[in-house]
C-alpha positions as a Markdown table, in Angstrom:
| # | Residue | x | y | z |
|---|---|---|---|---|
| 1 | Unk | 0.0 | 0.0 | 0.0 |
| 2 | Unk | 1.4 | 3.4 | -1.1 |
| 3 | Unk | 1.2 | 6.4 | 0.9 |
| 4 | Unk | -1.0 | 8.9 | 0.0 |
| 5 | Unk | 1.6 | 11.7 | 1.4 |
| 6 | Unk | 4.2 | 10.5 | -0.9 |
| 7 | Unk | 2.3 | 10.1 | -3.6 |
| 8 | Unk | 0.1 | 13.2 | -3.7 |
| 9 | Unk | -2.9 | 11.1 | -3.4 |
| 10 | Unk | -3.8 | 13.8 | -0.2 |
| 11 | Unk | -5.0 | 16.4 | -2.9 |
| 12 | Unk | -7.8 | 13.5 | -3.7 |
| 13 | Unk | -8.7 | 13.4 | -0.4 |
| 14 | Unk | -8.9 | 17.2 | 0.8 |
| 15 | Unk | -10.9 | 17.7 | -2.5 |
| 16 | Unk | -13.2 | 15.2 | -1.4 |
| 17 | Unk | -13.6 | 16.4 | 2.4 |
| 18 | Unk | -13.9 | 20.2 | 0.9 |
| 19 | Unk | -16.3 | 19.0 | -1.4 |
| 20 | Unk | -18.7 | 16.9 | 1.2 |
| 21 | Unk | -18.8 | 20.1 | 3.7 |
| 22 | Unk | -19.7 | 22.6 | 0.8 |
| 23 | Unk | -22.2 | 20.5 | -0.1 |
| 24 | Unk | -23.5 | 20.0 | 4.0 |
| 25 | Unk | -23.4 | 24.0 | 3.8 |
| 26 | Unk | -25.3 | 23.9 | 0.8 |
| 27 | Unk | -28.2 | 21.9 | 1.7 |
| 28 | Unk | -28.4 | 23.9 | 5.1 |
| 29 | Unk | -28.4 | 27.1 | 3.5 |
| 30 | Unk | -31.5 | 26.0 | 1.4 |
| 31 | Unk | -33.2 | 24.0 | 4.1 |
| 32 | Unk | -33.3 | 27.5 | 5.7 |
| 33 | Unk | -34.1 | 29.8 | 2.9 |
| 34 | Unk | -36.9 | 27.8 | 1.6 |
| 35 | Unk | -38.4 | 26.6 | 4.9 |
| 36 | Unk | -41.5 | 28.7 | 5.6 |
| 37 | Unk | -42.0 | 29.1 | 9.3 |
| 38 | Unk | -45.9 | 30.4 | 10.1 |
| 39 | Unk | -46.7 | 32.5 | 13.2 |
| 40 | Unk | -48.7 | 30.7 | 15.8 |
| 41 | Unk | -51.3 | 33.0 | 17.4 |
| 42 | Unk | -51.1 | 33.5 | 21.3 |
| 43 | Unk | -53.2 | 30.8 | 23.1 |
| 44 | Unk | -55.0 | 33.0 | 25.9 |
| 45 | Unk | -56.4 | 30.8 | 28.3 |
| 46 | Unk | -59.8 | 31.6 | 30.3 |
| 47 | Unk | -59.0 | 32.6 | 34.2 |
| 48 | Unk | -62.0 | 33.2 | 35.7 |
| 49 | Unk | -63.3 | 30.7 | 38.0 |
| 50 | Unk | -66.7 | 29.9 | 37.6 |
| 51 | Unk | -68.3 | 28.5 | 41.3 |
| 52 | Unk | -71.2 | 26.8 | 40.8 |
| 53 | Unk | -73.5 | 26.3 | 43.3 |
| 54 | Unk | -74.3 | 22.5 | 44.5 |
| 55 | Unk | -77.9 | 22.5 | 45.8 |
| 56 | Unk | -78.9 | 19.0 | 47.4 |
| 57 | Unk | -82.5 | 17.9 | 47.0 |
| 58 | Unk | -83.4 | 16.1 | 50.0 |
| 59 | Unk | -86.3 | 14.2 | 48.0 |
| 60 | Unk | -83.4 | 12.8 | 45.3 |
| 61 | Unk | -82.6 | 9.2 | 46.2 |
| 62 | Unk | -78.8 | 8.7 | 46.7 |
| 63 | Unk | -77.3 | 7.1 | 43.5 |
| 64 | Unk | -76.1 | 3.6 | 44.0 |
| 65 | Unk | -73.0 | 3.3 | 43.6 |
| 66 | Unk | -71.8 | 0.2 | 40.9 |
| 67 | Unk | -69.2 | -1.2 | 40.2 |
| 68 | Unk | -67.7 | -1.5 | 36.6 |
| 69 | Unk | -65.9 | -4.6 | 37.2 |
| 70 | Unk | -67.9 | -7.6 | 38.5 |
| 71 | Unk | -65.6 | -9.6 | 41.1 |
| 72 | Unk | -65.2 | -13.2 | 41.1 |
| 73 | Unk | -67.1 | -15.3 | 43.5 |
| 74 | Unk | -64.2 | -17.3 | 44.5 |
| 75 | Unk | -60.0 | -16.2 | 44.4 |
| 76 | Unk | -57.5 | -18.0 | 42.9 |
């Protein structure tokens, strides 16, 4: 295997570097130029509290409260 110092095969190879970062620079540079970036509007959140009044109606039954899930009779 020969050099490449010696033999001025290092010219090859900075071209080649040279060449990959121009084109790296290139591609950024229109990655940038043609990306169109769109304004986002503020977001304004609501931040008034709203209290709402819980009346109880002595006459309402009391819900029953069920289960989603129905339980096995016996564990294993």
């Amino acid at each position: 295997m020969q050099n490449p110092f010696e033999s001025g095969h290092i010219k090859n190879y900075v071209l080649l570097y040279i060449s990959v970062v121009v084109i790296m620079v290139l591609f950024f540079i229109a990655s940038t130029l043609f990306n169109d970036v769109k304004e986002m509007d503020k977001k304004v959140f609501n931040t008034e509290v709203l209290e709402k009044e819980i009346t109880i109606d002595p006459n309402v039954k009391e819900l029953k409260k069920s289960n989603k899930f129905k339980l096995l009779d016996k564990a294993y």
